[in-house]
N, C-alpha and C positions, 0 to 999 in steps of 0.2 A: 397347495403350499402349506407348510408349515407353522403352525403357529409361532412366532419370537418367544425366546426366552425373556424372564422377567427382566432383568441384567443386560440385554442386548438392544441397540441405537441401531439407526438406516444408517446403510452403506454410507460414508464420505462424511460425515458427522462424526466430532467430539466433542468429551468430557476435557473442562479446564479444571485441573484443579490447584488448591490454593498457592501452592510454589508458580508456575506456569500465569495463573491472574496477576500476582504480582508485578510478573515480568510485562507482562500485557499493560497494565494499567501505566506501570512505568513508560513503558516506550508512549504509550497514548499522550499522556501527561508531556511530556517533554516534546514530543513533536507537533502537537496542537499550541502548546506553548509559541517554540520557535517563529509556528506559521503567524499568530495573534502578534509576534515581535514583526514580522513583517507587513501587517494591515491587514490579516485575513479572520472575517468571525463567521464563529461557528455555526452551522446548520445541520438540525435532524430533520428529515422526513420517513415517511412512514414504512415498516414495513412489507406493507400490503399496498400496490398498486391495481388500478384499472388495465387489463392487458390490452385495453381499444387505444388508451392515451399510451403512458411509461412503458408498456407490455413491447409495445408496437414500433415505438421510438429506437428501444432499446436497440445496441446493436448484437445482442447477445442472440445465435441462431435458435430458432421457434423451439427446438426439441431440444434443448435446454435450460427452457423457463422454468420453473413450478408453477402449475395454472392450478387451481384451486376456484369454487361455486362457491359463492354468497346465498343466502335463504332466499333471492329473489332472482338468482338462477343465471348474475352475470360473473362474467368470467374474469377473474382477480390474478395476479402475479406476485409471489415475492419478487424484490428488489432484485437484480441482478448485475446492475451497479449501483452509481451514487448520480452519475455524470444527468441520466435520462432524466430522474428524479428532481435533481435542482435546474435543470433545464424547464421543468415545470410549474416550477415555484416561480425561478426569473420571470415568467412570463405571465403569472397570477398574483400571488401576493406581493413581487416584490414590482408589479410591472410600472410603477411610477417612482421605483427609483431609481437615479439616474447613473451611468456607465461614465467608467467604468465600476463593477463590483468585484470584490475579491471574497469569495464564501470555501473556508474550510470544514473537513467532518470528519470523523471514526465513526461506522457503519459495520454490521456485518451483511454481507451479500449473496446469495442462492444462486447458482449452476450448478441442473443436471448435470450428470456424468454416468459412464457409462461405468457399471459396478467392477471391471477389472480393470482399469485403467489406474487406481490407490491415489485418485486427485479427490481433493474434498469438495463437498457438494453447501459447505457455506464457511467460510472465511471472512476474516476483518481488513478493510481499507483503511487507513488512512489519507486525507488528499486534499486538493485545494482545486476550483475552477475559477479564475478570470475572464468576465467575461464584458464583454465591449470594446476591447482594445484588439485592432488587426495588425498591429505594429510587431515585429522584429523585438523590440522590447519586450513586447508581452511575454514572447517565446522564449529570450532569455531570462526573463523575470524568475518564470515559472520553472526552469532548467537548472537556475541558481536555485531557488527555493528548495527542490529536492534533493541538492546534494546537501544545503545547509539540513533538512529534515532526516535526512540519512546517518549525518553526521549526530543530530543530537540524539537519534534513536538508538544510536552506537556502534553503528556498522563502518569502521573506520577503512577497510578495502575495498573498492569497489569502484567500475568506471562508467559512466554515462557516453551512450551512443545515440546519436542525434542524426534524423533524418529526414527527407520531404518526400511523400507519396507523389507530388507532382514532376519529380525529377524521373523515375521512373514512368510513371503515366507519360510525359514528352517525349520518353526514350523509345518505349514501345509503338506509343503513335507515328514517331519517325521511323522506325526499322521494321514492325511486323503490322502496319493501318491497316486498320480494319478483321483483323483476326482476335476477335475476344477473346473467344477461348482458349488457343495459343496463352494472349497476354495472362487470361488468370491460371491457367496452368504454371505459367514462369513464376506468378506470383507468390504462387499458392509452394513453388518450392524454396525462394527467396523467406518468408514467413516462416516455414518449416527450419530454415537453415541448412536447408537441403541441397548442398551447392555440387555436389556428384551428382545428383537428379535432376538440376537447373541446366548442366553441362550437359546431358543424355538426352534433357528434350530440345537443346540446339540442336544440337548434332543431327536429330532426328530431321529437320524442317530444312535441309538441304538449301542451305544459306551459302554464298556468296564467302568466299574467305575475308576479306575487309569485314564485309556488316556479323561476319560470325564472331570477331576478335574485338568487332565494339562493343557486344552483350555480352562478350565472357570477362571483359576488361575490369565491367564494374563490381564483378568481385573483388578485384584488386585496390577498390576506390575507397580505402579506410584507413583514418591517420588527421592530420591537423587540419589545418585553414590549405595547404598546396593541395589538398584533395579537391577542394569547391575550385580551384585554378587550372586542375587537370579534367574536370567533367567540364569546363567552360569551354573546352576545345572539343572534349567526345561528343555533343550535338547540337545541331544548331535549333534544334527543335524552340521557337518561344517560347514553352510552359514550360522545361527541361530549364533554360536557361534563367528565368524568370526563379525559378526553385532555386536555384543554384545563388542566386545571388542576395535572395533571403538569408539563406542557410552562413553565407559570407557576412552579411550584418548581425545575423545572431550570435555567431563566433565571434566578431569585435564588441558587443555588447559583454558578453561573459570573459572576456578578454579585463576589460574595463574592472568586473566582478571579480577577477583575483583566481579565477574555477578553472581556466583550460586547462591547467595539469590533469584535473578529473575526466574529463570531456574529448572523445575522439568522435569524427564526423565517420559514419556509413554508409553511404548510401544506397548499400541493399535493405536497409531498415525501412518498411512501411507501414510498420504497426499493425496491430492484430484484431480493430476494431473497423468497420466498413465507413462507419462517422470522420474520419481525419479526413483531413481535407489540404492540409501543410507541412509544416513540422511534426515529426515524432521522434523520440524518443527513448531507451529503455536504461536501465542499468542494472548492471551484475556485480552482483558481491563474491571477491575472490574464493571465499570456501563454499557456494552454493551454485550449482548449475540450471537452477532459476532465476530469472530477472525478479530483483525484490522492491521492482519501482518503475511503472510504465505510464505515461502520457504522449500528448500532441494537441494540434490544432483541428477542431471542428466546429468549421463555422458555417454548416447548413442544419444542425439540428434545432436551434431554438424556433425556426422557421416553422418546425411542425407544432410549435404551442403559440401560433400569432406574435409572437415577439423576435423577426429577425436580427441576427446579433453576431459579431464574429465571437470567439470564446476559446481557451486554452486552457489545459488543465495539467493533472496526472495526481495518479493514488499509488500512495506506498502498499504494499503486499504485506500489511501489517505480522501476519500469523507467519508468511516464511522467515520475518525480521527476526521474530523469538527463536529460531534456528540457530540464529547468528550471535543474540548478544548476550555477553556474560549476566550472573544474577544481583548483580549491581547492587552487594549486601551495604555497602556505603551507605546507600540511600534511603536504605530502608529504617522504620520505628526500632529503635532499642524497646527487646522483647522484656518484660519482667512479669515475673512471677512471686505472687504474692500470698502466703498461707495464713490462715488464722485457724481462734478458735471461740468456743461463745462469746469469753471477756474478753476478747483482744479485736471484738466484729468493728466497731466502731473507728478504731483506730486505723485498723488495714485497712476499710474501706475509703476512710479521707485519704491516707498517703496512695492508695490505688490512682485517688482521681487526682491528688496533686502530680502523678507522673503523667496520667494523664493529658493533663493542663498544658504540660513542657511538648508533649507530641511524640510520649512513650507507647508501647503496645502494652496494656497490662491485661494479665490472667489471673485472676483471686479464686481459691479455693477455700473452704472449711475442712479445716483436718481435726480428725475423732482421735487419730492414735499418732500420737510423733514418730514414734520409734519406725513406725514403714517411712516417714517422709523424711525421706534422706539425697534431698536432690544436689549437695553439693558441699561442700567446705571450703572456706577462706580460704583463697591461692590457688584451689585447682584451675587447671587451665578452663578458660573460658570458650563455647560456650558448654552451660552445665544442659545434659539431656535430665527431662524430667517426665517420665508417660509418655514418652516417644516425642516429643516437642526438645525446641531448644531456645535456652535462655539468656542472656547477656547479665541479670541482676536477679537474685535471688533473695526474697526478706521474709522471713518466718516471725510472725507474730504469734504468742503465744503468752502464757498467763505469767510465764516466768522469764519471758522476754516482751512485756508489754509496750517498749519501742517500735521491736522489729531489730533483728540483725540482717545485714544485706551479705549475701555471699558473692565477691569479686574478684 
């Protein structure tokens, strides 16, 4: 193998640079906001996990950890979500406080990938988990919160699809008991979106015309609150049913929230994590053919760190959000640039920091020869380019401008 170029990063890795952090920082900022508006505080943990504890928890599959040795020869993991991680904490530092808790976070997180695939191998979440609460509430709670999060990160097109891994799990257990493989076959093309492959491996299992026209129906099972009224008569299955009528409380919950124009129910949705246990969810922003915001209900993971817990979450897809949202120049520091010369050092450097003060971006220079600093004249359109940068105020201090004149 080849040695790397000096210039050259691993496969799925980027460079952010400073236009691009902006936008990052922004979306971070106003969505950790939002969540802190709704009772949710922030939490970091570590980089670097134990892959015995977080590694193992994780539902992220083995050949896509990053496992990395410690000098004492145990076997460590980056992060590969956020979910595993504060599952761990709930159940250590925070395990005498009492439920429910609401902990939000911006994290970047590690999956392998296979080097042609052009998916990145570490990306930033944003997200929130709930945890203590098994109510129909929670699920709405946390489903309102993401469109509100969405909405302040800027992505104003976009619908959330909502589902229960146990409405499927009943469906299966009543029409193919007892064939696993079959069932995760089905699944594994439901997941994909693979509803021409879904159709081909019915077909294949030489099914009964009734029970074949019930498993192909529930592709047809997406749209309002009459979706959870028409799966109430497709089986009678208990855990089917039982799903179904959550998924109907959660809908008058978010009903209540002012959000169902957002919000369409699916019930091919089973989420893409092996941890859900109830509700899940995804949402898709109109101009991106990736989901740029995925959660649900998993309430058997806290159980592997001694702290049994029901718990509800989801993380926004922070890095695809920048995709999506304009450079929100509004928001941004007015840039100003500030020149001097020996006599004029003391003057430009207090009006520098009085811009400062206000919550300007200032850039000071010493200038040797005027006649090249020529970054703009009174009136030209604004902004003035000055050495490849751009400026909104321009003030040249000089011996025979001992003020500053401002160019605007």
């Amino acid at each position: 193998m080849s040695k790397p170029k000096v210039f050259e990063k691993p496969i799925g890795v980027k460079d952010y640079l400073p236009h691009a952090v902006t936008k990052l920082r922004h979306i971070e900022r106003e969505v950790l906001g939002c969540m802190q508006r709704w009772g949710y505080e922030q939490i970091m943990t570590p980089t670097m996990e134990y892959y015995d504890t977080v590694g193992v928890a994780s539902s992220t599959s083995d050949q896509k950890l990053f496992k990395l040795l410690n000098n004492r020869g145990t076997t460590l993991v980056l992060r590969s979500d956020m979910t595993a991680p504060i599952a761990r904490v709930v159940s250590s530092l925070l395990q005498e406080a009492p439920f429910p808790l609401r902990l939000s976070y911006h994290s970047n997180v590690f999956r392998a990938i296979e080097e042609e695939a052009g998916r990145e191998a570490e990306f930033f979440q944003t997200g929130v988990e709930l945890v203590g609460d098994p109510t129909a509430e929670a699920d709405a709670e946390v489903v309102a919160l993401a469109i509100a999060s969405l909405k302040a990160a800027g992505v104003d097109r976009f619908k959330i699809a909502i589902g229960h891994v146990g409405f499927l799990n009943g469906l299966f257990e009543e029409t193919l008991n007892g064939d696993i493989e079959t069932q995760e076959e089905l699944k594994a093309c439901l997941l994909g979106r693979d509803y021409v492959g879904y159709r081909e491996r019915l077909r294949k299992l030489e099914l009964s015309e009734p029970l074949l026209h019930e498993l192909e129906s529930i592709l047809r099972l997406r749209g309002g609150k009459e979706i959870c009224e028409q799966a109430l008569h497709l089986s009678s299955n208990q855990t089917a049913q039982a799903s179904i009528r959550h998924l109907c409380e959660v809908w008058e919950v978010l009903k209540a929230y002012g959000v169902c124009e957002d919000v369409l129910i699916d019930l091919t949705m089973i989420g893409d994590f092996s941890y859900y246990t109830g509700m899940t969810f995804e949402g898709y922003a109109a101009d991106l053919g990736f989901p740029v915001v995925s959660g649900g209900r998993y309430d058997n993971l806290l159980k592997q760190f001694g702290r049994p817990a029901p718990a509800t979450g989801f993380a926004l897809k922070t890095t695809r959000i920048l995709e999506l949202v304009g450079d929100e120049a509004g928001n941004e520091p007015k840039r100003v640039l500030i020149g001097y010369d020996a006599n004029s050092r003391e003057g430009a450097l207090a009006a520098a920091q009085r811009y400062r003060e206000q919550g300007d971006s200032v850039v000071t220079e010493r200038v040797e020869d005027w006649s090249d600093w020529e970054p703009g004249k009174s009136g030209e359109t604004l902004p003035v380019i000055y050495k490849g940068a751009a400026y909104s105020v321009v003030i040249p201090f000089n011996s025979g401008n001992a003020k500053g004149g401002a160019s605007s």
